[in-house]
ZAMARGU-4260 file (C-alpha; in steps of 0.2 Angstrom, whole numbers, plus 5000, padded with zeros to 4 digits):
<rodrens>
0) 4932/5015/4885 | 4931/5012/4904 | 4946/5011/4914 | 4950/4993/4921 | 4959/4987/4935
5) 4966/4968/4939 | 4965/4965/4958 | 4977/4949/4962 | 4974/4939/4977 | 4953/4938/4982
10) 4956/4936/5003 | 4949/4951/5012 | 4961/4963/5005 | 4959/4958/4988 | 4942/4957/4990
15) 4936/4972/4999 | 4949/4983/4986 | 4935/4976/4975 | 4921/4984/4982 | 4929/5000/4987
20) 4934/5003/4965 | 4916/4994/4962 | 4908/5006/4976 | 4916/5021/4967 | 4913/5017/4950
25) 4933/5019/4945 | 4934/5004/4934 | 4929/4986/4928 | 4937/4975/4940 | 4946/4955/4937
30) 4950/4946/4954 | 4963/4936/4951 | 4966/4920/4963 | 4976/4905/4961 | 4959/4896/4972
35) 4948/4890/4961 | 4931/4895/4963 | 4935/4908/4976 | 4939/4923/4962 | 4922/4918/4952
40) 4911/4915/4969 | 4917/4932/4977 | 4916/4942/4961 | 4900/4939/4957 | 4892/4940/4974
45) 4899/4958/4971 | 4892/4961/4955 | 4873/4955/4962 | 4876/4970/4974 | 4877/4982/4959
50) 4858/4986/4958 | 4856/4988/4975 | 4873/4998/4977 | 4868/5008/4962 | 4885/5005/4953
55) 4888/4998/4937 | 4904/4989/4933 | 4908/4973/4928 | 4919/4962/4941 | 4924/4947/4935
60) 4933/4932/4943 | 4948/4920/4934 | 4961/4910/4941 | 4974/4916/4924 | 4979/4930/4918
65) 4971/4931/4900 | 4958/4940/4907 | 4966/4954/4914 | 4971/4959/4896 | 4975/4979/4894
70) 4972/4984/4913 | 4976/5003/4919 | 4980/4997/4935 | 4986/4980/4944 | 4983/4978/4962
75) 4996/4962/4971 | 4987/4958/4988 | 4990/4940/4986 | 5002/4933/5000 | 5004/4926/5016
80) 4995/4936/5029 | 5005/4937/5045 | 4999/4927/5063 | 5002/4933/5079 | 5020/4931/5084
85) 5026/4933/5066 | 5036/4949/5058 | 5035/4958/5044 | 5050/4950/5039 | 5047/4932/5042
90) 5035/4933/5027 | 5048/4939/5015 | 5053/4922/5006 | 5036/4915/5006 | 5030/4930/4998
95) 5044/4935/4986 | 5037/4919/4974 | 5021/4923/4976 | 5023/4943/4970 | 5037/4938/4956
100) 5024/4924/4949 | 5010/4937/4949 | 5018/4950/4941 | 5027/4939/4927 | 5009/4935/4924
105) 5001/4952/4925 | 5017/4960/4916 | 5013/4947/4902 | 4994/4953/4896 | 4997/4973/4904
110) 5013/4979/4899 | 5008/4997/4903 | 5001/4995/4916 | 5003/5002/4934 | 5007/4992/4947
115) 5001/4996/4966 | 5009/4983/4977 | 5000/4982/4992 | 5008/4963/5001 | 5021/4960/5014
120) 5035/4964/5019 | 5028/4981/5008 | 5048/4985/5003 | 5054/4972/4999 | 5040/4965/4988
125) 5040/4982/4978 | 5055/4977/4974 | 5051/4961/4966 | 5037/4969/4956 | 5052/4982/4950
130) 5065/4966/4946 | 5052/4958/4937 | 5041/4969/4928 | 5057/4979/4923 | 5045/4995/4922
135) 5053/5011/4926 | 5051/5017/4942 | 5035/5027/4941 | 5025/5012/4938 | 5030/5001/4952
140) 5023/5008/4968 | 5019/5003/4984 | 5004/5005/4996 | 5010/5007/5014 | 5014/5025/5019
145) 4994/5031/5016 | 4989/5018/5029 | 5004/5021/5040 | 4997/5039/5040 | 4978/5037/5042
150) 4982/5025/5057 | 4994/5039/5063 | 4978/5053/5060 | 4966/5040/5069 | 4973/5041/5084
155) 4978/5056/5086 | 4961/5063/5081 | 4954/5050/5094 | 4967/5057/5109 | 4960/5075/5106
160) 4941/5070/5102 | 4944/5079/5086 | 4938/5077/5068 | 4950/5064/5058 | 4947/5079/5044
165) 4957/5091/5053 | 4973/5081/5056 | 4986/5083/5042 | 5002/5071/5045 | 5013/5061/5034
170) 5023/5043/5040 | 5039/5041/5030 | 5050/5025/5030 | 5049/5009/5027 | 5031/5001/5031
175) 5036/4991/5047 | 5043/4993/5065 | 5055/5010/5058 | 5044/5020/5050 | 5045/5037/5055
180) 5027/5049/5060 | 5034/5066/5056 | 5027/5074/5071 | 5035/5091/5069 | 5024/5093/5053
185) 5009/5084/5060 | 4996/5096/5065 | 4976/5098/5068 | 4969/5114/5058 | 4985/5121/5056
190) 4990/5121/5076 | 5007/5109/5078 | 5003/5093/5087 | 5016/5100/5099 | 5005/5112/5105
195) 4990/5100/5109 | 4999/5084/5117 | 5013/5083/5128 | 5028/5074/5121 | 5025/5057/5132
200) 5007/5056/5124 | 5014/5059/5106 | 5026/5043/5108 | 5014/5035/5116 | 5004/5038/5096
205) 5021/5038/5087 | 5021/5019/5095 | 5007/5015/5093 | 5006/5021/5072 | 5021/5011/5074
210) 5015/4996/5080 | 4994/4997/5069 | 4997/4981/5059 | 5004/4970/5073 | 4989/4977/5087
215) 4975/4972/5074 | 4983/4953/5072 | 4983/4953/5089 | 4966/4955/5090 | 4960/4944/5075
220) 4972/4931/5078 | 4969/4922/5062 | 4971/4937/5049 | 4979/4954/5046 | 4968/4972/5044
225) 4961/4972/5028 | 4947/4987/5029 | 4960/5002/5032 | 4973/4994/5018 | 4958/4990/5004
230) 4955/5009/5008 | 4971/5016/5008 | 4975/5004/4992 | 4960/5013/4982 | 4964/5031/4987
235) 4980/5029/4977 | 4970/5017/4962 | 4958/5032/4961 | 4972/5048/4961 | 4982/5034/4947
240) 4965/5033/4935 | 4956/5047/4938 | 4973/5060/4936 | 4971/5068/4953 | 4987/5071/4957
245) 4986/5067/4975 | 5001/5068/4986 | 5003/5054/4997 | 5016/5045/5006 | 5020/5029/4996
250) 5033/5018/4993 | 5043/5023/4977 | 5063/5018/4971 | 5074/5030/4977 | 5088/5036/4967
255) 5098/5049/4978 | 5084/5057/4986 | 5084/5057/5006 | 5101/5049/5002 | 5094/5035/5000
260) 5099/5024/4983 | 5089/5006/4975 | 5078/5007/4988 | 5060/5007/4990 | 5055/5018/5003
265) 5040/5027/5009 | 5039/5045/5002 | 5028/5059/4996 | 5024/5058/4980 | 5011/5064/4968
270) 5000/5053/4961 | 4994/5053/4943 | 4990/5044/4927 | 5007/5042/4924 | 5011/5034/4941
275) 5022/5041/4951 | 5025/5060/4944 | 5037/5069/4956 | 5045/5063/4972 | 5046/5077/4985
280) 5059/5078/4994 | 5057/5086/5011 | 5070/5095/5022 | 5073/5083/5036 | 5079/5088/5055
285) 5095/5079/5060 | 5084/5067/5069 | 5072/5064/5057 | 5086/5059/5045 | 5093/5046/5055
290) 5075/5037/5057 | 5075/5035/5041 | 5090/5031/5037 | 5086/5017/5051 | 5070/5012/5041
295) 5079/5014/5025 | 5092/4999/5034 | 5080/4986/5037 | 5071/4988/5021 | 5089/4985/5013
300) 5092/4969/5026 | 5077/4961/5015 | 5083/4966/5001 | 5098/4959/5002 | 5091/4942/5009
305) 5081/4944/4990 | 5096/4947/4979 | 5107/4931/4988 | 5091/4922/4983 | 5088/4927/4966
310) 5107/4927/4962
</rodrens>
């Protein structure tokens, strides 16, 4: 029996987490889209690539969720994307409808599935998908901290001309304006970043991580990044079906860890086929614990805006 994974939303990220789980061969793919035509068109434009490619899945398009029937996986890209000018936040409410009717309709036709939520504002729509869904904790995650962190390794690997390979790091926080680079355990080969940059170049990165989603809008002007996410997206979809037990920094509901309560917030976490498996919990610097708990502020800022709203 092949694995199977519902991908909702067919944009760029939607679409391109498509071909990366085709690309691999993880699972039979549905694109979901509420634009008719566009799931259909795109899906099988990427099935005709499968005897060139060499891969051999079925991707399917629909504009419901019948399809989707018994998926491992379920993948919410669909949203708003941001425009130059606009924050994280300003895409909550827009959003929040958007990622409670797609996981009402995925919840309906894949009651055990697996959830990866990868639109914006991340937090805060992880927490829709939880509401909703009412799935335990494990199931409901989000994909933000292993794009935070390879952003965070690209430019760091590009400031010392080193291999991306060699640079180990991990972002925690919230996946917006707070999140928090842990420099002191960031290091190339085992030697602490500390040693290879001086601390105005490390800001300078920690910024610049900071500041990855809004630099590429910048640039396209009519879009957000959707290469890096669609990757970042899959390397948790493949550690979920495949049982790798990965440990990457994701967004999961804290309950007392980091002293953070009913939050969803950007953590390590080992990857499974059960979801989530374990949370670590790392031993913070004083520092470090009051970035977070600045991140872990914001996040409940939206979430508060979500619960007047629902109430």
């Amino acid at each position: 029996m092949r694995k199977k994974v519902t991908v909702v939303g067919a944009g760029n990220v939607g679409a391109s987490c498509a071909l990366r789980i085709a690309d691999k061969e993880l699972a039979d793919v549905v694109l979901v889209d509420v634009m008719e035509g566009v799931p259909q068109g795109k899906a099988l434009d990427l099935l005709e690539s499968g005897p060139v490619e060499g891969y051999d899945v079925s991707i399917t398009g629909a504009n419901d969720y019948a399809p989707t029937e018994n998926s491992d996986v379920v993948v919410i890209t669909a949203g708003f994307p941001r425009k130059p000018g606009m924050s994280r936040d300003d895409l909550l409410m827009a959003n929040y409808e958007i990622v409670k009717s797609a996981t009402e309709g995925a919840v309906k036709y894949s009651p055990n599935a697996i959830i990866v939520v990868v639109t914006n504002p991340l937090d805060a729509m992880c927490y829709t998908a939880h509401i909703t869904s009412k799935f335990p904790k494990n199931r409901v995650i989000g994909m933000a901290g292993v794009l935070d962190t390879a952003r965070y390794r690209t430019f760091i690997a590009s400031e010392l001309n080193v291999s991306m390979e060699n640079v180990s790091a991990m972002v925690l926080g919230g996946h917006g304006d707070t999140m928090v680079p842990l420099v002191r355990l960031t290091s190339v080969s085992g030697i602490p970043l500390t040693e290879l940059l001086p601390q105005d170049r490390i800001d300078a990165i920690v910024q610049r991580t900071r500041d990855g989603g809004a630099e590429i809008v910048k640039y396209l002007k009519t879009g957000s990044a959707f290469y890096a996410p669609s990757s970042s997206t899959v390397e948790m979809v493949e550690s979920i079906l495949k049982d790798k037990k990965k440990v990457l920094p994701c967004a999961a509901l804290l309950e007392g860890e980091y002293g953070i309560n009913g939050l969803f917030v950007g953590v390590p976490c080992k990857l499974g086929a059960n979801g989530i498996e374990k949370i670590y919990e790392i031993s913070l610097s004083g520092a470090e614990q009051k970035e977070l708990n600045r991140s872990a502020a914001a996040v409940q800022e939206l979430v508060d805006v979500l619960k007047q709203k629902a109430s």
